[in-house]
C-alpha positions as a Python dict, from the first residue, in 0.01 Angstrom:
ca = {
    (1, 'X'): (0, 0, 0),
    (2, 'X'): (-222, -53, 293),
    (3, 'X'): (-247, -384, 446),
    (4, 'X'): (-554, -489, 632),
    (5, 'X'): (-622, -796, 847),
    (6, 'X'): (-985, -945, 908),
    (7, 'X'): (-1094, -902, 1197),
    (8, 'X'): (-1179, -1244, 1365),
    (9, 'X'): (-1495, -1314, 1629),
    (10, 'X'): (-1370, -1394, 2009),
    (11, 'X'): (-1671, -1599, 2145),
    (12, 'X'): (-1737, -1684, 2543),
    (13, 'X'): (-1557, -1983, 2687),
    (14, 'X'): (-1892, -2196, 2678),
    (15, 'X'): (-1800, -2502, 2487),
    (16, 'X'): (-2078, -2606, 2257),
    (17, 'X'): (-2212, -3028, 2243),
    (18, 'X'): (-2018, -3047, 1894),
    (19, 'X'): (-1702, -2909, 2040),
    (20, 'X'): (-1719, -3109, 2327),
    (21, 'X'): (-1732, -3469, 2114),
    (22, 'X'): (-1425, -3324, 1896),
    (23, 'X'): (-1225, -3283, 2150),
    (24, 'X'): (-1351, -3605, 2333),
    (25, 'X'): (-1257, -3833, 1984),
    (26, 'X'): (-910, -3643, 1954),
    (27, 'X'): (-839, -3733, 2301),
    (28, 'X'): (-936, -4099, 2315),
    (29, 'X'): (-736, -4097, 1985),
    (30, 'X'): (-396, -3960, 2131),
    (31, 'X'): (-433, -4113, 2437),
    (32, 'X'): (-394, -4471, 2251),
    (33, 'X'): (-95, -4673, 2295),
    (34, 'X'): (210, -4537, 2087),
    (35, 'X'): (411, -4814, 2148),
    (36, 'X'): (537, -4912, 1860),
    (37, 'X'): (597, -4568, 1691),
    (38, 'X'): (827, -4507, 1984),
    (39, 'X'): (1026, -4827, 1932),
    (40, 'X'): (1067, -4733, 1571),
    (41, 'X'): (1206, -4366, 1643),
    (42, 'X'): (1430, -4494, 1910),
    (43, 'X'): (1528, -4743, 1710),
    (44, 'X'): (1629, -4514, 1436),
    (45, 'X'): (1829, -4302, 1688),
    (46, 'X'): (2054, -4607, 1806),
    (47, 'X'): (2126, -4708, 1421),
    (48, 'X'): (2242, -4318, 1351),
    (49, 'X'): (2486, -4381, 1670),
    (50, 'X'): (2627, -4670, 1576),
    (51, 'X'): (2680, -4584, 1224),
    (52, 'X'): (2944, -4334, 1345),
    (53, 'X'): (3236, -4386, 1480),
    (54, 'X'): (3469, -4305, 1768),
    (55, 'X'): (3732, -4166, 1491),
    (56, 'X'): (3458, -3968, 1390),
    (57, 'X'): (3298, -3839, 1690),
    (58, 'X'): (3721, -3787, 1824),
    (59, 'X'): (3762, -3566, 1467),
    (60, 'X'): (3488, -3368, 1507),
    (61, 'X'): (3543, -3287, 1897),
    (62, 'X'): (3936, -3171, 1730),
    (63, 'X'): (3751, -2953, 1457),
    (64, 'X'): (3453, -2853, 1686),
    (65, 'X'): (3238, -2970, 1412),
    (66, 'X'): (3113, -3269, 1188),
    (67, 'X'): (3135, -3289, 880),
    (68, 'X'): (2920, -3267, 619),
    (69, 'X'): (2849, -3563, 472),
    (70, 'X'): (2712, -3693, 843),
    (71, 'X'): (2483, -3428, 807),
    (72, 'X'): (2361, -3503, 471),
    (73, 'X'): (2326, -3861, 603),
    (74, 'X'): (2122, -3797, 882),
    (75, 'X'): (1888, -3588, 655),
    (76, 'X'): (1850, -3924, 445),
    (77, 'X'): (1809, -4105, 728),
    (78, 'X'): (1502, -3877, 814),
    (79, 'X'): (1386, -3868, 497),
    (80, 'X'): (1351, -4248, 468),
    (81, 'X'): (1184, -4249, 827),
    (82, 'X'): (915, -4023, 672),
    (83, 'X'): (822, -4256, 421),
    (84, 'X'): (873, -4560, 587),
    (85, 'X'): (731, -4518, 929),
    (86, 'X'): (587, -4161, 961),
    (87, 'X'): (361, -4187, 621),
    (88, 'X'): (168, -4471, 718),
    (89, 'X'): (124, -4289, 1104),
    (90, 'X'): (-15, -3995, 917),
    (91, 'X'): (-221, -4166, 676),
    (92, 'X'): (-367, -4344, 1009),
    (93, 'X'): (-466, -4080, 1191),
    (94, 'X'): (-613, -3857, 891),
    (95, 'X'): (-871, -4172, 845),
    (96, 'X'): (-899, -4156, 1234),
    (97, 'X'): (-1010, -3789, 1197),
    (98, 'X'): (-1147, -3786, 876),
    (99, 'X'): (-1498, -3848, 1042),
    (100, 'X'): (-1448, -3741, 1392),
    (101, 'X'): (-1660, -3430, 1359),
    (102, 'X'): (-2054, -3480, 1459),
    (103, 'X'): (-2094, -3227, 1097),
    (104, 'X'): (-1998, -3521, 900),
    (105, 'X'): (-2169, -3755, 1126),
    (106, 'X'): (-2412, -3996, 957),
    (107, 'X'): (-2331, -3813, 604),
    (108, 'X'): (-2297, -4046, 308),
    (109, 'X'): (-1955, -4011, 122),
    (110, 'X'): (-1637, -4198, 103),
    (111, 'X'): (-1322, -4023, 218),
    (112, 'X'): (-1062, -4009, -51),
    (113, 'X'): (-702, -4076, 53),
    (114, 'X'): (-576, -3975, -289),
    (115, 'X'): (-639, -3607, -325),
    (116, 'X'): (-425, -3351, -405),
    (117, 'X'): (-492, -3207, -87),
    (118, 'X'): (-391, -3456, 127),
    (119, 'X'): (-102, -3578, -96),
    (120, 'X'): (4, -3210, -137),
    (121, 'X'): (-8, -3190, 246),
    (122, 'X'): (185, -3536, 330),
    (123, 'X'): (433, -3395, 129),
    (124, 'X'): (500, -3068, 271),
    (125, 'X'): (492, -3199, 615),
    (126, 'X'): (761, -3467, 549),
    (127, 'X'): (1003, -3213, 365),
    (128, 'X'): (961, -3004, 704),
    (129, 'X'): (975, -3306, 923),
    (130, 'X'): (1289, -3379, 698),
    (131, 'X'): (1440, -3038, 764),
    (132, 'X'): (1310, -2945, 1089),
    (133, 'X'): (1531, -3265, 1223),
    (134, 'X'): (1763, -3270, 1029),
    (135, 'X'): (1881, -2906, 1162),
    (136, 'X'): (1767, -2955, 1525),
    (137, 'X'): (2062, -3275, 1548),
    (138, 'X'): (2292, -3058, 1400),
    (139, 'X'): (2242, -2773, 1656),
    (140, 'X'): (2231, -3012, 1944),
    (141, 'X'): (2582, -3197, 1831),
    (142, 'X'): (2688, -2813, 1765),
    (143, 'X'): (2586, -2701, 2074),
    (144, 'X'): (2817, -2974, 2212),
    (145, 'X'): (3110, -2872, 2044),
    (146, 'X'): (3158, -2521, 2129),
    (147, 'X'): (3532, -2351, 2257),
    (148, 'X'): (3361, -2302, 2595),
    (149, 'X'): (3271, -2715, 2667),
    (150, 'X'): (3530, -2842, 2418),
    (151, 'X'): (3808, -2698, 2645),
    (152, 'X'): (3616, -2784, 2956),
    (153, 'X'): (3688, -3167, 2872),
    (154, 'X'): (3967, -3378, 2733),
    (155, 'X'): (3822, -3492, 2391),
    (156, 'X'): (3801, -3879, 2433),
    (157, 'X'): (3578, -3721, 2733),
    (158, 'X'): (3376, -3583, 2474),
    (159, 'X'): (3382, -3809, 2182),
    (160, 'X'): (3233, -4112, 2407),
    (161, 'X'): (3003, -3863, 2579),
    (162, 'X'): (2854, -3769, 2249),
    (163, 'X'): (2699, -4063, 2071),
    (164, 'X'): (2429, -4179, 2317),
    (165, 'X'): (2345, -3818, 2252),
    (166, 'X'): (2279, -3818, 1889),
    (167, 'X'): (1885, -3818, 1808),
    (168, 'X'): (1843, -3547, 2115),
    (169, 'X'): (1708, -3173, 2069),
    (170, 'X'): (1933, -2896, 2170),
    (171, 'X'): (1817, -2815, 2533),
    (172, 'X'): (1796, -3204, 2593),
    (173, 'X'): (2152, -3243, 2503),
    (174, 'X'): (2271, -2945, 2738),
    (175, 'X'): (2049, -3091, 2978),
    (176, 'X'): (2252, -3407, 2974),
    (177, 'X'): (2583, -3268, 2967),
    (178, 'X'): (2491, -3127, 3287),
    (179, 'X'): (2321, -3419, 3486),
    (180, 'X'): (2695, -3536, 3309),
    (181, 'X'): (2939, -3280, 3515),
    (182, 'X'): (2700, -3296, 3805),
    (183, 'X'): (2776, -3699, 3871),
    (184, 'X'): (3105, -3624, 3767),
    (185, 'X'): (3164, -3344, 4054),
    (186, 'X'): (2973, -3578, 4287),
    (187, 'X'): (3161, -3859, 4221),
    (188, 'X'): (3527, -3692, 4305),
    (189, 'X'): (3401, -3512, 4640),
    (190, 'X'): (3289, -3853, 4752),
    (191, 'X'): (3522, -4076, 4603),
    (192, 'X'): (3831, -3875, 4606),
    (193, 'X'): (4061, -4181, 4502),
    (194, 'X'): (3872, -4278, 4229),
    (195, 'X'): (4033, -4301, 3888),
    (196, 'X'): (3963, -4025, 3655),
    (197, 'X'): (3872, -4273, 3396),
    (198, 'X'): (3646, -4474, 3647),
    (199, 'X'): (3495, -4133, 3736),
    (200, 'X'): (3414, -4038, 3349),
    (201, 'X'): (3305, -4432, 3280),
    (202, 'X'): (3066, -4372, 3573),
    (203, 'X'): (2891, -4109, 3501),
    (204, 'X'): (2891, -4127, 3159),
    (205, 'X'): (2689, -4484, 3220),
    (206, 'X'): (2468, -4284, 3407),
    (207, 'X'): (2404, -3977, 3174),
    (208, 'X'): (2373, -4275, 2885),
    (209, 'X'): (2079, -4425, 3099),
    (210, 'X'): (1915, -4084, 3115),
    (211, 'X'): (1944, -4027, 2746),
    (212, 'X'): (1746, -4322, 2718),
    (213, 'X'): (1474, -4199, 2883),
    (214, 'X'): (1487, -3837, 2710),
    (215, 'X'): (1503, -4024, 2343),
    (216, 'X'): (1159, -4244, 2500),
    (217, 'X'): (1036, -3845, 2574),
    (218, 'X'): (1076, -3713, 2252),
    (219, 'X'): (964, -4030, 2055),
    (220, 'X'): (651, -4016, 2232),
    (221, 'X'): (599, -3641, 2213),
    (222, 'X'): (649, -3688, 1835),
    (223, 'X'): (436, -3963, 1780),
    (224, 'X'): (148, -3746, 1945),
    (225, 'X'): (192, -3422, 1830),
    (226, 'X'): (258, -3563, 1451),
    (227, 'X'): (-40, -3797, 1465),
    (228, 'X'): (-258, -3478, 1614),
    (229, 'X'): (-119, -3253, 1298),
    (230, 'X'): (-246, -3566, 1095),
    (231, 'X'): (-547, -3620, 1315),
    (232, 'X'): (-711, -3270, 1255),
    (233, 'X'): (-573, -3209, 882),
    (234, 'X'): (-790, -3535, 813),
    (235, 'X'): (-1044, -3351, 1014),
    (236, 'X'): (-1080, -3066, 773),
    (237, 'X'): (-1030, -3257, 463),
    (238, 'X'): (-1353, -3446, 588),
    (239, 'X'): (-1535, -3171, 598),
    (240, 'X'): (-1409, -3006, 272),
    (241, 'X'): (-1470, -3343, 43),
    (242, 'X'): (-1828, -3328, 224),
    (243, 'X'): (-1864, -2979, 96),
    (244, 'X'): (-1777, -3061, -283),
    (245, 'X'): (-1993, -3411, -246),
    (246, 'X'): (-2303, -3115, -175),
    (247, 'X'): (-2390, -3262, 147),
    (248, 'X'): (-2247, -2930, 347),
    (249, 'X'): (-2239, -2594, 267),
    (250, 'X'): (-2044, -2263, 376),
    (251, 'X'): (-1823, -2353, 661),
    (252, 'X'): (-1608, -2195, 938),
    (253, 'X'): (-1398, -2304, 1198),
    (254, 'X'): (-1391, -2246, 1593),
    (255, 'X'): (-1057, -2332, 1788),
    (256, 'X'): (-1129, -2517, 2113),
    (257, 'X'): (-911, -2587, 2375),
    (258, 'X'): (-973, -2870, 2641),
    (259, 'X'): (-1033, -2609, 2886),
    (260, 'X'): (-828, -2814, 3199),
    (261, 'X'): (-538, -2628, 3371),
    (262, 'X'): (-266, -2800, 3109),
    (263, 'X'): (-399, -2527, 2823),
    (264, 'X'): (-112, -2329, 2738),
    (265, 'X'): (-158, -1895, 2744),
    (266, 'X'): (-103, -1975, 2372),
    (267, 'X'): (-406, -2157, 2351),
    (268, 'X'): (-600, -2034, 2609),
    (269, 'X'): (-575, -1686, 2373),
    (270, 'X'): (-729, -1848, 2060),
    (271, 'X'): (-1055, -2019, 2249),
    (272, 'X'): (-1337, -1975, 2066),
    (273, 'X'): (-1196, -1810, 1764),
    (274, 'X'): (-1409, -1847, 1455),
    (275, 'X'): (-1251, -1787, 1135),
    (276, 'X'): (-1314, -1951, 775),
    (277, 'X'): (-1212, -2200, 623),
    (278, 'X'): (-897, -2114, 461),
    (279, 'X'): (-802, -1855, 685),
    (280, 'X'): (-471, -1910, 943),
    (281, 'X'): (-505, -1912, 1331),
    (282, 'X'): (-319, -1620, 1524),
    (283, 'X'): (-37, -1916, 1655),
    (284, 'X'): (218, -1728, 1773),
    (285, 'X'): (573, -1850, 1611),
    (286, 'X'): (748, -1942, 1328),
    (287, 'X'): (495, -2126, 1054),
    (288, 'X'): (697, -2485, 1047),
    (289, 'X'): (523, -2602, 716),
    (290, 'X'): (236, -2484, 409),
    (291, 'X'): (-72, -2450, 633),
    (292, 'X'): (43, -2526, 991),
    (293, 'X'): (-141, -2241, 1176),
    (294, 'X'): (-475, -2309, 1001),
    (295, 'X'): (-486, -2599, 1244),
    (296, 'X'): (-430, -2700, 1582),
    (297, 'X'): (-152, -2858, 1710),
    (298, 'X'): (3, -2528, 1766),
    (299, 'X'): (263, -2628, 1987),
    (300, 'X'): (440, -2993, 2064),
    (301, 'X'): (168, -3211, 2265),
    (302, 'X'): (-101, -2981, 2211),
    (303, 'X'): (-474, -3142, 2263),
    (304, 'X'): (-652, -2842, 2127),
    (305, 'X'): (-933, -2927, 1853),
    (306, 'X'): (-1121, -2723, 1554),
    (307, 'X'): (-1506, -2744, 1582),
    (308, 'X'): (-1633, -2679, 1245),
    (309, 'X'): (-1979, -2506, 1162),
    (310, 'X'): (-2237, -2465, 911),
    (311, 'X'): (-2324, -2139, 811),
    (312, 'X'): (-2559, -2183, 545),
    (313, 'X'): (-2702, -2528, 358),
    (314, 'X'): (-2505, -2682, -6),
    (315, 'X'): (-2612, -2467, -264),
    (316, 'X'): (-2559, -2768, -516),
    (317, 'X'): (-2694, -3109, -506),
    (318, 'X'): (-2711, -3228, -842),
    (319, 'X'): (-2345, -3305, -981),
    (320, 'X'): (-2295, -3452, -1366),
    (321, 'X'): (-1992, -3598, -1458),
    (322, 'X'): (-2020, -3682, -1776),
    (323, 'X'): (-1690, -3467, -1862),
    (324, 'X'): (-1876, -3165, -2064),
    (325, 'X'): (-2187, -3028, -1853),
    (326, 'X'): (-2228, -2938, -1459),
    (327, 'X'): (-2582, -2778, -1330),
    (328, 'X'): (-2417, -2484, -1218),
    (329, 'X'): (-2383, -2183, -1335),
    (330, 'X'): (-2060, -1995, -1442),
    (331, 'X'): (-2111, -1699, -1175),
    (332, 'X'): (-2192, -1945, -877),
    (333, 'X'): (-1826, -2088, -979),
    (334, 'X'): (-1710, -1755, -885),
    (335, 'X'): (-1869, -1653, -618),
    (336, 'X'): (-1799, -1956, -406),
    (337, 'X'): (-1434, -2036, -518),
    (338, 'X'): (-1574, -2451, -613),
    (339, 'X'): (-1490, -2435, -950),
    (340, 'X'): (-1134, -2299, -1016),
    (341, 'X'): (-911, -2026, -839),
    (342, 'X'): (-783, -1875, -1168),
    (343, 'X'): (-1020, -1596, -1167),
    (344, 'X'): (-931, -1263, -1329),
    (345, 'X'): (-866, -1056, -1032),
    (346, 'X'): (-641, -1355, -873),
    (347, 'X'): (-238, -1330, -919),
    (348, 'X'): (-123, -1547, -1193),
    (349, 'X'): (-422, -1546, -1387),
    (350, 'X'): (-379, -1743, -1697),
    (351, 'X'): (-625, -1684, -1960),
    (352, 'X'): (-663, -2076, -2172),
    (353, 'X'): (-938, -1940, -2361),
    (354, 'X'): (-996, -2000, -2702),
    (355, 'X'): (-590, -2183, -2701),
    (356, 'X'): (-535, -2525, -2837),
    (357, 'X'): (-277, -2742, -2639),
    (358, 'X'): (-35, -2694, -2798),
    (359, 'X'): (-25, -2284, -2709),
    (360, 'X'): (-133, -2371, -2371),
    (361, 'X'): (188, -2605, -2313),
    (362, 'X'): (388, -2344, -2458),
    (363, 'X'): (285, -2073, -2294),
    (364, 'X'): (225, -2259, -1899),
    (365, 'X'): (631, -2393, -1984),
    (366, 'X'): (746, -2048, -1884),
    (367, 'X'): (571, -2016, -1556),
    (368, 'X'): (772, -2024, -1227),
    (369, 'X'): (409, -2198, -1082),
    (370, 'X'): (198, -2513, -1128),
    (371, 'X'): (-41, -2430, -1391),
    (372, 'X'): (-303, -2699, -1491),
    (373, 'X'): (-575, -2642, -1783),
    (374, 'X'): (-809, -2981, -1852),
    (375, 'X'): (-903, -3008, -2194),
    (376, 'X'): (-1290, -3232, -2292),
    (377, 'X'): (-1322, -3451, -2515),
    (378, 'X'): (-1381, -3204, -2819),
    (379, 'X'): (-1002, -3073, -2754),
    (380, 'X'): (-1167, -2737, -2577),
    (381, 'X'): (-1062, -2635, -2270),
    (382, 'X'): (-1287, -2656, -1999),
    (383, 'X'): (-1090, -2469, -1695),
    (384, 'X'): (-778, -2355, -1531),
    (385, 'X'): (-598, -2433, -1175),
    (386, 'X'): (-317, -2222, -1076),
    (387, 'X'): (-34, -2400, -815),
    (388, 'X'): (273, -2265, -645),
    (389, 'X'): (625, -2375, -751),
    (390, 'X'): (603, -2757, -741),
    (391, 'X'): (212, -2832, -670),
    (392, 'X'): (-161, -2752, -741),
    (393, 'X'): (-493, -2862, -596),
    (394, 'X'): (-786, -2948, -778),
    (395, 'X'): (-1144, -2919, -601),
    (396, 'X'): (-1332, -3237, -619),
    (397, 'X'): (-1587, -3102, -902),
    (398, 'X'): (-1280, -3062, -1088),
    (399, 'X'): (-1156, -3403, -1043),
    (400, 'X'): (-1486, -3512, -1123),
    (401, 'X'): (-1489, -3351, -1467),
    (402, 'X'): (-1152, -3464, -1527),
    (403, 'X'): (-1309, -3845, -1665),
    (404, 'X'): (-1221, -3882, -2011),
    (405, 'X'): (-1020, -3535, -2062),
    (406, 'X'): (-672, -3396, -2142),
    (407, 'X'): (-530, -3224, -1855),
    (408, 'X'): (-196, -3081, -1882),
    (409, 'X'): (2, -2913, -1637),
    (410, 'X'): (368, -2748, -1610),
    (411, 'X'): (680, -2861, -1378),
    (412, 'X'): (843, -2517, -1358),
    (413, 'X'): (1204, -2725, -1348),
    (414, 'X'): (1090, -2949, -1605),
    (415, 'X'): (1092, -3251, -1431),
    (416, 'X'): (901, -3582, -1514),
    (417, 'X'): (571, -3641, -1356),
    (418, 'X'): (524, -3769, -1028),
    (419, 'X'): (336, -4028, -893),
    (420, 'X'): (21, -3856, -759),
    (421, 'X'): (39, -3716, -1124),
    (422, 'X'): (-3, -4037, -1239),
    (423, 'X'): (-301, -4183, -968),
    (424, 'X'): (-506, -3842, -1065),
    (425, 'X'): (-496, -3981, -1382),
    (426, 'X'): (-565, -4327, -1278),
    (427, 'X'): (-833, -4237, -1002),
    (428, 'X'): (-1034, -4013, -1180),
    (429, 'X'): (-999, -4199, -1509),
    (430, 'X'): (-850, -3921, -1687),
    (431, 'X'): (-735, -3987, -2104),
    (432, 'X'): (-407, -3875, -2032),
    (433, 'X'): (-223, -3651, -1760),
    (434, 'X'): (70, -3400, -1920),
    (435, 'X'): (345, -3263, -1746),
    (436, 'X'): (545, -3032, -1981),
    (437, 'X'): (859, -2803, -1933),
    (438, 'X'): (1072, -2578, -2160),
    (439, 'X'): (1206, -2873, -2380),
    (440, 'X'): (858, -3059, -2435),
    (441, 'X'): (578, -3241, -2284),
    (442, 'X'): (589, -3587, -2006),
    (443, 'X'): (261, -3783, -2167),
    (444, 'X'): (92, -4018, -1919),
    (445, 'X'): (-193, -4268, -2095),
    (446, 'X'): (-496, -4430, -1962),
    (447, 'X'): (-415, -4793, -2036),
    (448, 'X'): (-472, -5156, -1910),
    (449, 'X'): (-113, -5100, -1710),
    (450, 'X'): (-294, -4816, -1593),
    (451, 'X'): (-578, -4963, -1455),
    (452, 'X'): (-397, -5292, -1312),
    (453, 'X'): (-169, -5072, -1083),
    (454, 'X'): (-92, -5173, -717),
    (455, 'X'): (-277, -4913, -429),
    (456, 'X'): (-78, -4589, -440),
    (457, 'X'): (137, -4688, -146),
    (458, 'X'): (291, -4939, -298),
    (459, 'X'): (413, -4781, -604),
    (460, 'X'): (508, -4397, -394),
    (461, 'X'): (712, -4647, -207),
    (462, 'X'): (876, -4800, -478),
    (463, 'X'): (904, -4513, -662),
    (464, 'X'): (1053, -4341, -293),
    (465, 'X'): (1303, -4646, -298),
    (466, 'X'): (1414, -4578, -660),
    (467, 'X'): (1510, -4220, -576),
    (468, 'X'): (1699, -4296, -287),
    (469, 'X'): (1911, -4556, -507),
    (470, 'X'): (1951, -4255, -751),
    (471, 'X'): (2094, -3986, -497),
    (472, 'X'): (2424, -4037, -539),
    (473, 'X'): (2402, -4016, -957),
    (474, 'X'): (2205, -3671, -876),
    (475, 'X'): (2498, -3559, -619),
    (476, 'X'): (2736, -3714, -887),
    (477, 'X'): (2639, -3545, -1194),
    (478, 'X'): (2620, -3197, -989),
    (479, 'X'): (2978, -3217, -853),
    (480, 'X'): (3055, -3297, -1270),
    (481, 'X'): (2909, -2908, -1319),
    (482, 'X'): (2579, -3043, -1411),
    (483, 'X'): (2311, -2831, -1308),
    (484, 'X'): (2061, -2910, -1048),
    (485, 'X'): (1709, -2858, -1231),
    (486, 'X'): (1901, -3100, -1527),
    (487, 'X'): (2026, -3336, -1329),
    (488, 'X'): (1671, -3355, -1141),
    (489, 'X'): (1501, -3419, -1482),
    (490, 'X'): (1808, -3700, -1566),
    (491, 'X'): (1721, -3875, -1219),
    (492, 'X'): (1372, -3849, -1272),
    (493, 'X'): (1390, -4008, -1605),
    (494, 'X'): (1618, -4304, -1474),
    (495, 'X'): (1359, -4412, -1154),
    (496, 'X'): (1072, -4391, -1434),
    (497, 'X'): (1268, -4646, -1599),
    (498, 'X'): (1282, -4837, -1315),
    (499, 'X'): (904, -4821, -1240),
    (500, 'X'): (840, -4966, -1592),
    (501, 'X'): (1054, -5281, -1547),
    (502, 'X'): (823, -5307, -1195),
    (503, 'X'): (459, -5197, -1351),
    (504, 'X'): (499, -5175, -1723),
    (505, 'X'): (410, -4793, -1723),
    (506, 'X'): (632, -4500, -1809),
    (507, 'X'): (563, -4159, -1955),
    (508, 'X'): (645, -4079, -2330),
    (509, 'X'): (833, -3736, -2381),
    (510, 'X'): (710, -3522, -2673),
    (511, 'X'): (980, -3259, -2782),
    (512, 'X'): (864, -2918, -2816),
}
């Protein structure tokens, strides 16, 4: 089968007014004081070296490894960092950019935090965050234990060389264990008396100073590359919830670069490209998350900005949201992709037409996918969202319709809802949200509870709490031969528990 690749528009370097006050805001908005963030991340890398010991560290130089458990450590380590410190950063600079661009200038809506876009998005990025760190601490301590530098050094050398280490990428690590050897060789030609242990003590103050300022380094380069992945996601989303609000209408995007002599060849390439609006950038590299090259940053402490344009006026101005009716008709829902993405000719189609909930439950249980169908109040249902294997995004219009109505969707390993599950529900004042797998059907209710939740910070970060308390029972019952998707669904019923005691609200589970 032939694959073919739109063509995108190279423009001429002239920058126009618009792209000029993008880039302006994202600059003023990195070049803030990132303080604190840094703190915190350094912080965090002094707590993962003193959690391990010089037993530890002495083992691992022996087995030119560490274990496994460190590693699963660290990754929880990262994992809490994400929700603790780099949530909130995110959350900050998507409300920073949210109305940076001069399209949404002056426009009269009110950006929403809570959408499955921007949840969906927070997510993904702090599973990659998780990962992406996670693996680049294992290949720097790696890269420290190899036959060539192990033998090179007696290994108390190396086990007190490699703590003040830990929290380092890969080439900043090798870095240091040179500036390490090079104070060490220029110590013994110019002290040639000096103790070998006074030699190593020496230097290995001095390489610990300079690890310092490499951790300071990468903090800061992660603080403003994540808040500028943040920054311009909020961006877009501002223009896309001005788009379903009616107050814009067919979009695209330009890249823009800031044009001084810092712009990488990467960037300098893309400058001026227009492409639309769910369409990926030619970045050059590995894609690190869902949707990272349909934005800039496309490298670490890139500055480079999307100018977005109108191509033609809204089409629709006049929304009702009473639940049943919308002035629109059924083909403009097609033509313009506002209304749902499970069209006919799109993979996964699921045809709900004509099925009660009951077939629709059984039938959406056996998809690999996220499969949502809303249901009105007269128990018909009104559309269908197809998802990938653990999410799905709803336009606003469909949120909008979703007041009063029965929407039910599938968790493909049958897991209990989660909590933007239950604030869709909440938010857009939904009758219930279902989340249903092979065994039955997860029924969140619209109640008083409901409505007297805390914001939904508060209860992601209880609920994030709850699972962390519960990792052990999920790594326990899979060492018992318990398998993963069950013990997920055991876990997941045992922090729901625990939200109940905190909020009073819980889901009810319907057997099929």
């Amino acid at each position: 089968m032939a694959m073919w690749k739109k063509h995108t528009k190279r423009l001429n370097k002239t920058k126009s007014r618009n792209a000029e006050e993008a880039l302006a805001r994202l600059k003023g908005f990195l070049d803030r004081d990132f303080k604190e963030p840094v703190r915190i991340l350094c912080g965090f890398w002094e707590d993962q070296q003193n959690a391990i010991s010089y037993q530890e560290l002495r083992a691992a130089v022996v087995a030119r490894s560490l274990n496994e458990e460190t590693f699963r450590l660290w990754s929880q380590d990262y994992s809490v960092l994400v929700v603790k410190h780099l949530k909130p950063l995110w959350e900050e600079a998507m409300r920073a950019g949210s109305m940076s661009q001069p399209v949404v200038q002056g426009l009269s809506f009110d950006f929403n935090m809570h959408t499955p876009g921007i949840m969906n998005w927070i997510k993904d990025k702090g599973a990659a965050f998780v990962t992406a760190s996670s693996e680049e601490q294992r290949s720097a301590i790696q890269a420290l234990l190899t036959k060539k530098i192990v033998e090179n050094h007696t290994v108390d050398e190396l086990a007190k060389f490699i703590r003040p280490c830990i929290g380092l990428t890969k080439p900043q690590a090798e870095a240091n264990l040179r500036y390490y050897e090079t104070v060490v060789k220029n110590l013994k030609a110019d002290h040639p008396r000096m103790k070998r242990e006074t030699v190593e003590r020496k230097a290995r103050e001095a390489a610990t100073k300079y690890a310092e300022r490499q951790h300071r380094q990468r903090a800061l380069t992660i603080a403003r590359t994540e808040s500028a992945y943040a920054y311009n996601r909020g961006a877009d989303e501002g223009v896309r919830q001005a788009q379903v609000h009616g107050l814009l209408g067919k979009m695209e995007k330009r890249w823009s670069t800031s044009g001084d002599e810092c712009v990488c060849d990467m960037c300098a390439a893309l400058e001026g490209t227009e492409i639309g609006m769910d369409e990926s950038f030619d970045i050059k590299g590995k894609e690190l998350f869902k949707g990272h090259h349909m934005l800039p940053p496309a490298h670490p402490n890139c500055a480079c900005a999307v100018e977005y344009i109108e191509l033609e006026p809204p089409l629709f101005t006049d929304i009702r949201t009473d639940g049943n009716l919308m002035d629109m008709q059924d083909e403009a829902y097609d033509r313009f992709g506002i209304f749902t993405n499970n069209q006919p000719s799109a993979p996964g189609y699921y045809d709900f037409k004509g099925k009660d909930m009951e077939q629709v439950e059984k039938e959406i249980a056996e998809r690999q996918y996220e499969t949502a169908v809303c249901f009105g109040k007269n128990g018909k249902a009104k559309f269908a969202q197809i998802g990938d294997e653990d999410s799905v995004r709803f336009t606003m219009i469909q949120l909008l319709m979703m007041k009063g109505a029965d929407i039910t969707h599938n968790h493909p390993n049958s897991t209990p809802p989660s909590p933007e599950d239950l604030y869709l529900m909440k938010d857009y004042k939904a009758n219930s949200f279902r989340t249903t797998g092979k065994d039955g059907t997860y029924v969140l209710r619209y109640t008083q509870e409901v409505e007297n939740l805390p914001d939904f910070k508060e209860f992601s970060d209880a609920y994030e709490r709850l699972k962390d308390e519960y990792t052990d029972i999920f790594f326990e019952l899979t060492e018992k031969g318990i398998g993963e998707k069950e013990a997920l669904r055991i876990v997941g019923d045992n922090i729901w528990e625990g939200l109940f005691e905190l909020y009073g609200v819980k889901p009810t589970f319907e057997r099929r």
